[in-house]
N, C-alpha and C positions, 0 to 999 in steps of 0.2 A: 580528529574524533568525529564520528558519525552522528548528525543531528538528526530529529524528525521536528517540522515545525508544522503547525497546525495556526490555520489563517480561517478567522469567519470575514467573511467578503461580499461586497454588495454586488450582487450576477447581474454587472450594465457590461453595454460592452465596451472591451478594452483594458477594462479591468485587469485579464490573464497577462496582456500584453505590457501592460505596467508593473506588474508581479515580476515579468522575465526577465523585462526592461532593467527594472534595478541590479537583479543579478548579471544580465552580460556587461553592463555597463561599467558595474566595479569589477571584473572580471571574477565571480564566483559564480560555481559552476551548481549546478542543480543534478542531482543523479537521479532523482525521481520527481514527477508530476503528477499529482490527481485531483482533479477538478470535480466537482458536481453540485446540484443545486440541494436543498438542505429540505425539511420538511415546508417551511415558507418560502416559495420560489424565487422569489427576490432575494433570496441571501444564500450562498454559497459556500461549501466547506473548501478548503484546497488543503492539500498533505505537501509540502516541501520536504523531498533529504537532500542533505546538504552535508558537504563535510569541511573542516578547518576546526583552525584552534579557538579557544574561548571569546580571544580580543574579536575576533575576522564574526566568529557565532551572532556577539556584542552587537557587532556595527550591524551586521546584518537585520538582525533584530531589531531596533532604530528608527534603521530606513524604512525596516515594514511598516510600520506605527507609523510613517510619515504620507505614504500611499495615502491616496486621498480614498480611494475605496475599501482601505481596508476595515473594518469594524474592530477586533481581536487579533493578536499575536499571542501565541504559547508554542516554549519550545517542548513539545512530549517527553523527550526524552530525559526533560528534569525529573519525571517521578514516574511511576508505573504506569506501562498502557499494555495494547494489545493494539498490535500490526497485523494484516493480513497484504496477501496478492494473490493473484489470479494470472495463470499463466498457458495457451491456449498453446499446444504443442502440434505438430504436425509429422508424423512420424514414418517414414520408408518401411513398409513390412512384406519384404520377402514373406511367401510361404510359411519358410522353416523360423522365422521371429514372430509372427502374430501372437501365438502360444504365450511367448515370453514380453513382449509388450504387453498382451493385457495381463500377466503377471504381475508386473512393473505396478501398469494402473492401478491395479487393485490392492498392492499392499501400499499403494502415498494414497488408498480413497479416493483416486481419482476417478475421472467419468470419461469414458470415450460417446463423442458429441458430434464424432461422422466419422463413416465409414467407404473405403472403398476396396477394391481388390487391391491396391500397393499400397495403402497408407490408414492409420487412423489419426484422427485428431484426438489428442486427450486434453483434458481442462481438470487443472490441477490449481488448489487456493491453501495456500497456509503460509507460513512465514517466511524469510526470505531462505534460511537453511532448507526448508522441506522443498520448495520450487526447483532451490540451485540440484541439491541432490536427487531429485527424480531427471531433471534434467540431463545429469553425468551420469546416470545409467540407461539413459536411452539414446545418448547419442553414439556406443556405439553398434545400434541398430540402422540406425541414417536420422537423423533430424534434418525434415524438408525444410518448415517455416517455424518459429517461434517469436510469438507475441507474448508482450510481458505486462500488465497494468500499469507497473509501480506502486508502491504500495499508500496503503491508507493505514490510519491509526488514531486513536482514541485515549484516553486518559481512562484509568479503570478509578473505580471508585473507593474511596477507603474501607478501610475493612472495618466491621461493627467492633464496637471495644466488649469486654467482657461484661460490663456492668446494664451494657443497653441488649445484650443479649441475652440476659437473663427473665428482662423485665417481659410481660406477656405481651402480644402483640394486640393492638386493638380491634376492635368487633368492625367489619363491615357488613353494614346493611343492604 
């Protein structure tokens, strides 16, 4: 089963390399990475997916709490969240396909983000099915280069119960 593990991390360096370190080390394999620094530049978010069964999830989990940089472990995908990715495609356009690539683009909202006489680049963000699927109908136009984020994700927040949604909101000044 497909995890998403969500790491707050102190951004020193060496940090990622001990992150990866555990995982090749126990042989578990990472299918996605995202790194970046948080609103206070000293602390870091990282997105792990990761897949295996509960126990293998378990250990994993663990050893992250054991990192010495790490600050937080949650696996997301124990409760609701909300994933995105960002996926920068580079696409062969004959002539007789430009038409229908930026067709393509524009019904996944995507953006074409350069252009040339044989190719455009599109840049497409939403969940892992929306990327795969624009993806498998433009490749067969030619797909020159595709880069992929990996994805990132968040914990959505609980929903208001009915009793707190009734009550009036208060006044700001």
């Amino acid at each position: 089963m497909e995890h998403i593990i969500s790491l707050t991390i102190e951004n020193k360096f060496g940090a990622l390399s001990r992150v990866a370190g555990l995982f090749s080390g126990r042989g578990f394999n990472i299918e996605s990475l995202s790194v970046a620094p948080t609103l206070d530049p000293s602390i870091s978010m990282m997105t792990i997916v990761t897949s295996g069964e509960e126990r293998i999830i378990e250990q994993i989990l663990k050893q992250l709490n054991k990192v010495i940089d790490v600050i937080k472990v949650v696996d997301i995908s124990e409760s609701e969240y909300v994933e995105r990715e960002t996926a920068l495609i580079k696409v062969h356009t004959r002539p007789e396909d430009r038409a229908e690539a930026l067709r393509i683009a524009d019904i996944f909202r995507a953006n074409v983000v350069d252009s040339s006489p044989m190719s455009y680049t599109i840049e497409v963000t939403g969940d892992v099915r929306k990327v795969q699927a624009i993806i498998n109908l433009l490749q067969p136009l030619g797909i020159k280069e595709l880069v992929r984020t990996g994805r990132v994700a968040i914990g959505r927040e609980p929903t208001r119960t009915a009793s707190a949604q009734s009550r009036p909101l208060a006044k700001v000044n």
